[in-house]
Backbone as CSV, one residue per row, in Angstrom:
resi,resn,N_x,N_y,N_z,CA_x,CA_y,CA_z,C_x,C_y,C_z
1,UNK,104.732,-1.525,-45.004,103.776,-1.190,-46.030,103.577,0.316,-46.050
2,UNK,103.427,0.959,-46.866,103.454,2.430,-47.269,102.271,2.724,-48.353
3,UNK,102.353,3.883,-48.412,101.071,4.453,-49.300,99.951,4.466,-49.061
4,UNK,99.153,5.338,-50.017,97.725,5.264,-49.610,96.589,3.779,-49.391
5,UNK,95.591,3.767,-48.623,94.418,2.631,-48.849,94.578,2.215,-50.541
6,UNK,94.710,3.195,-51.115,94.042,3.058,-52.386,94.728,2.135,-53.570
7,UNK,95.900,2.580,-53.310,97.448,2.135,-53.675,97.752,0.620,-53.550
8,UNK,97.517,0.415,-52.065,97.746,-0.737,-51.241,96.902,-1.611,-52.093
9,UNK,95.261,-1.429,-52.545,94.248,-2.171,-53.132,95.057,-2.280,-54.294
10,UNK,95.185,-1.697,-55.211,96.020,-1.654,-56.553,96.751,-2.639,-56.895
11,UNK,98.093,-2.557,-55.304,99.022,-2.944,-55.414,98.709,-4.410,-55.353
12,UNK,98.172,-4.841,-54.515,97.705,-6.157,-53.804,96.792,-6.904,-55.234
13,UNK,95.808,-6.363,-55.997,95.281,-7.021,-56.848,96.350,-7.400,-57.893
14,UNK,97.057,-6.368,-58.375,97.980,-6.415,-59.172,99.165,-7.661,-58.977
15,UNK,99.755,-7.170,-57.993,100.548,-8.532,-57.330,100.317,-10.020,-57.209
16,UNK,98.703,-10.106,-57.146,98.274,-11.271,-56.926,98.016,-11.809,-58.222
17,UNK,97.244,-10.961,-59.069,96.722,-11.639,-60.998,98.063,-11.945,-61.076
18,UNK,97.361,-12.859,-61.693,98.133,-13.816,-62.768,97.763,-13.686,-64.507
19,UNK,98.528,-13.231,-65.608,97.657,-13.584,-66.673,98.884,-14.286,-67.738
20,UNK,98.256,-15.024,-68.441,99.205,-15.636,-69.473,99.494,-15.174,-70.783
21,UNK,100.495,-16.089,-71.858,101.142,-14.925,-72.984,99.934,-14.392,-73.772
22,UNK,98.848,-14.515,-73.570,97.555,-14.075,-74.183,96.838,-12.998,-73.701
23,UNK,97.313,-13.096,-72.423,96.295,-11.733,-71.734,95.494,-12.606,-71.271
24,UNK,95.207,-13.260,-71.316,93.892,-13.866,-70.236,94.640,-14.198,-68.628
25,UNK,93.297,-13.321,-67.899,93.579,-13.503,-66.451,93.481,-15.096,-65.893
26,UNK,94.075,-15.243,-65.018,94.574,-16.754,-64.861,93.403,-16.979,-63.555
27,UNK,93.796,-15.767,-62.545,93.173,-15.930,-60.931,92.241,-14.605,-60.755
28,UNK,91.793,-14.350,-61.598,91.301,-12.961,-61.094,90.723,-12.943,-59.581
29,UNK,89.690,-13.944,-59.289,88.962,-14.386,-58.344,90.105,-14.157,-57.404
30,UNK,90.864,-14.649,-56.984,91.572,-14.560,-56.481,91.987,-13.192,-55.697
31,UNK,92.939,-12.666,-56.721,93.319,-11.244,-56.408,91.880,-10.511,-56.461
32,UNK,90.892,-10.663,-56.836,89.794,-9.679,-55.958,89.497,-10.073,-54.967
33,UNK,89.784,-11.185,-54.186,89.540,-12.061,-52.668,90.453,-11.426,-52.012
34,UNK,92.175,-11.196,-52.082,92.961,-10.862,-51.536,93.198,-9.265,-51.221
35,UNK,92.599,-7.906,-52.680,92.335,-6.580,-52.355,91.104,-6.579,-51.331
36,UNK,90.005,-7.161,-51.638,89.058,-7.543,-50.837,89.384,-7.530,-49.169
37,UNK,89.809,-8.473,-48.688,90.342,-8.251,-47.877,91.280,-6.891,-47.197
38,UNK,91.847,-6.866,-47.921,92.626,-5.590,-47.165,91.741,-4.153,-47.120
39,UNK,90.720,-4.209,-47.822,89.219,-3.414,-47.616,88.140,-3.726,-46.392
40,UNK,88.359,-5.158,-46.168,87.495,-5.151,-44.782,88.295,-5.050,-43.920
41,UNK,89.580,-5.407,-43.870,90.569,-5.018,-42.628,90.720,-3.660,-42.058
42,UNK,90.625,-2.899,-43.478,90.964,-1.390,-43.107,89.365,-0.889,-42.429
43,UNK,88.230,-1.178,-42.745,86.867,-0.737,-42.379,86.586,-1.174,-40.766
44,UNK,87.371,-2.706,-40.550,86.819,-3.652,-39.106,87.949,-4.166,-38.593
45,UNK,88.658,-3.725,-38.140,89.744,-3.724,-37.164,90.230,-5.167,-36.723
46,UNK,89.128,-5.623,-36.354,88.632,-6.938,-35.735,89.001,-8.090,-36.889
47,UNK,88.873,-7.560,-37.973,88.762,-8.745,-38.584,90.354,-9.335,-39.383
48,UNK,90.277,-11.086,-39.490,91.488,-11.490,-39.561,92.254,-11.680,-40.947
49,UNK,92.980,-11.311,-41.426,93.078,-11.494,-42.988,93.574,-12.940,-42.721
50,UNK,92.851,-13.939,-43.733,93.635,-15.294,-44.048,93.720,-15.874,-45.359
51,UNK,94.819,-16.359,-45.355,96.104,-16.310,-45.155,96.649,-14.867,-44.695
52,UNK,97.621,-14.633,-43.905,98.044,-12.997,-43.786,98.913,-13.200,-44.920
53,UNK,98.815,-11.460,-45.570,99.446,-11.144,-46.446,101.163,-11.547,-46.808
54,UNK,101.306,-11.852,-47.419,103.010,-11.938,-47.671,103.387,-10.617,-48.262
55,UNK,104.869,-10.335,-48.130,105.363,-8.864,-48.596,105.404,-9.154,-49.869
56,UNK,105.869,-9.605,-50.950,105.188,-9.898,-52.341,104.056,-9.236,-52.658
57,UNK,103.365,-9.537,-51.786,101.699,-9.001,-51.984,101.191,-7.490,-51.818
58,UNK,102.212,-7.195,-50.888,102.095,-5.703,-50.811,102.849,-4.722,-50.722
59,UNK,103.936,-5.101,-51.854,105.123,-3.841,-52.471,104.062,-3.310,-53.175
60,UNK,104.168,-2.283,-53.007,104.266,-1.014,-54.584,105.215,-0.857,-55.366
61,UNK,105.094,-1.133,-56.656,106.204,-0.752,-57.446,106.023,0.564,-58.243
């Protein structure tokens, strides 16, 4: 994984939405659960991401 905190959040929400041929978001909830996470990980050391991330989830493109 590479790049900034900031990037990583981006990347990770992005990766995760889902939206259909309309534009409507499918999971938003979701991908704000999953950037979410990688925000308390980076703040508390301690804490466990679950599910752990898959690489899907955190390319940057």
């Amino acid at each position: 994984m590479f790049g900034s905190d900031l990037e990583m959040i981006f990347a990770i929400f992005c990766n995760v939405l889902e939206v259909d041929e309309h534009g409507q978001r499918l999971n938003y909830g979701d991908a704000e659960y999953c950037a979410a996470q990688w925000v308390r990980r980076r703040c508390d050391p301690e804490y466990q991401v679950e599910p752990l991330f898959e690489a899907w989830e955190t390319e940057l493109h």
